[in-house]
C-alpha positions, 0 to 999 in steps of 0.5 A, spaced: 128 712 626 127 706 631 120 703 631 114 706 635 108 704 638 104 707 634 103 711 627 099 717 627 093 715 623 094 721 617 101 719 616 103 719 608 110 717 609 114 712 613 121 710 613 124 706 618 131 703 620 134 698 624 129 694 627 126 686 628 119 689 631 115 686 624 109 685 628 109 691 631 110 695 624 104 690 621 100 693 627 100 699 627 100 700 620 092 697 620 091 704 622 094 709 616 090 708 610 093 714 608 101 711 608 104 712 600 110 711 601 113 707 605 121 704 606 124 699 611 131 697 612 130 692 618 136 690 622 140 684 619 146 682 624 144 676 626 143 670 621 137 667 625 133 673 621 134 669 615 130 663 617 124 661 615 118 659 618 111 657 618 109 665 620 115 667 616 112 664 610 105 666 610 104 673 614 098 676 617 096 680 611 095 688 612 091 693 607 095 700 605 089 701 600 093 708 599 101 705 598 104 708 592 111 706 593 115 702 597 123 701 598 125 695 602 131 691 603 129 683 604 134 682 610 132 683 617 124 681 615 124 686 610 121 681 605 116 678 611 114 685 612 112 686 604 108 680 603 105 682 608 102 688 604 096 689 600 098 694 596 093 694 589 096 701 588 103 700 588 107 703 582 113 703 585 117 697 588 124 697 590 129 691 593 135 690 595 139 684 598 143 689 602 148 690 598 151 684 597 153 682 589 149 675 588 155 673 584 160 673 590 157 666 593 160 667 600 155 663 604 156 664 611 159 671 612 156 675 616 150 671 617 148 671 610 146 664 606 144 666 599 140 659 599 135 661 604 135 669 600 134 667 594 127 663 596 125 670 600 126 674 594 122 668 589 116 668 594 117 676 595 116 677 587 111 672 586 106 674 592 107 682 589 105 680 582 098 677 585 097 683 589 100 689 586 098 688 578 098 696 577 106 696 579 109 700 574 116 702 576 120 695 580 128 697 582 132 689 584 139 691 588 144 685 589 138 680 588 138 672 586 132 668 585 131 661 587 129 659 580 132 665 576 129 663 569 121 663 572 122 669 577 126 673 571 121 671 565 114 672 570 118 680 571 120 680 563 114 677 561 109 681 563 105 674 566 107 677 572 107 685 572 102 687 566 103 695 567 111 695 568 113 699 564 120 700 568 125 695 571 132 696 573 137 691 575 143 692 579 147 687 580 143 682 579 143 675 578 139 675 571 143 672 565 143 671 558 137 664 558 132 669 562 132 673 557 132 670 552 126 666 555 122 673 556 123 675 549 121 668 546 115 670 549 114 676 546 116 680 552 113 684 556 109 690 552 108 695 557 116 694 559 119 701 555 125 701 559 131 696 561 137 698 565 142 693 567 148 696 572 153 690 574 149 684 571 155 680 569 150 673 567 148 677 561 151 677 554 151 680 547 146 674 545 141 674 551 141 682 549 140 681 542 134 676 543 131 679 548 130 686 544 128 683 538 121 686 536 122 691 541 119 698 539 125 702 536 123 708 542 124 702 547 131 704 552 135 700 554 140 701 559 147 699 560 153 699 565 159 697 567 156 690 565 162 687 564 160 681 558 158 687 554 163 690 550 161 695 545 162 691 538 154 689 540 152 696 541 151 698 534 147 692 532 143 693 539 142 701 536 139 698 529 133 696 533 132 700 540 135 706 543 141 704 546 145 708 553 152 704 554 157 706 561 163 701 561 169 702 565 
């Protein structure tokens, strides 16, 4: 739905579609302290929506002391807007890049610049990690990270999200050296469920090492990821639970 200028006070659910009008979002939304689900996919046919600015970076910051989950697609402010949310009891977070495969580096088109994306999505992630620290549930769609190694071993880790318990990667551009870090780590103990859809950094051996010492109840999820073959399924099942969709 297009922006309004005003959001009823006892609002519970909030989508909205096709607009810029951020600051007009931000404030209205100071007045729904009951908002607990909350999507946005903003407008983003124009390139100038994916520069960043002092204000771009460090946003007027708005409490929604009642938000449980929020879906929101980073282009068309859709990541200003979310940093912009104090949110401690989120649990669940999705966002998405729009629909664009991070693996398809074709800057330039449509507007998109993959260097100035990847940098929204990094700050994205580290300012929830600060401020929703109850998150349980994180869906990443057609995301590239600034430094993938740091921002994927801060979600893997449990240093970033300690209740995670669920994360779904969907063409995403996590590869075998991120996970290997998370695991070397030991991993995050919270985390019981990891589904790769499309990852195609990731291989037999980022997988293998990233499962080590999981609990055998822990799932892991694998579809249509094309470096994945199903020799390593069965050495993968000797340690967790194992679901494998290849084309």
């Amino acid at each position: 739905m297009p922006c309004p200028k005003t959001f009823p006070p006892t609002i519970t659910s909030l989508a909205i579609y096709n607009t810029t009008a951020v600051n007009n979002i931000l404030s209205c939304s100071e007045s729904t302290p009951s908002l607990q689900d909350f999507t946005f996919e903003g407008k983003d046919d124009d390139s100038s929506l994916y520069h960043i600015s002092p204000e771009f970076e460090n946003p007027d910051i708005v409490s929604l002391p009642h938000l449980l989950t929020a879906k929101f697609s980073v282009p068309g402010y859709g990541a200003y807007l979310l940093r912009a949310i104090n949110a401690p009891k989120l649990t669940y977070i999705y966002l998405g890049g729009g629909g664009i495969n991070p693996w398809h580096h074709d800057d330039g088109v449509g507007g998109w610049d993959f260097r100035i994306l990847s940098t929204l999505f990094s700050i994205t992630v580290h300012r929830l990690s600060a401020r929703s620290r109850n998150l349980r549930r994180l869906t990443l769609e057609c995301t590239q990270f600034n430094s993938p190694l740091e921002d994927y071993t801060l979600i893997l880790s449990g240093a970033g999200f300690a209740q995670l318990e669920k994360l779904v990667l969907i063409k995403a551009d996590i590869d075998d050296e991120a996970l290997l870090a998370a695991g070397n780590g030991g991993g995050s103990s919270s985390l019981k469920i990891l589904i790769l859809q499309e990852c195609w950094g990731v291989t037999d051996r980022g997988l293998l090492g990233f499962v080590r010492g999981r609990r055998s109840d822990f799932r892991l999820s694998l579809y249509h990821c094309r470096r994945i073959w199903q020799e390593v399924i069965a050495p993968l099942s000797a340690i967790v639970e194992v679901d494998y969709v290849q084309y």
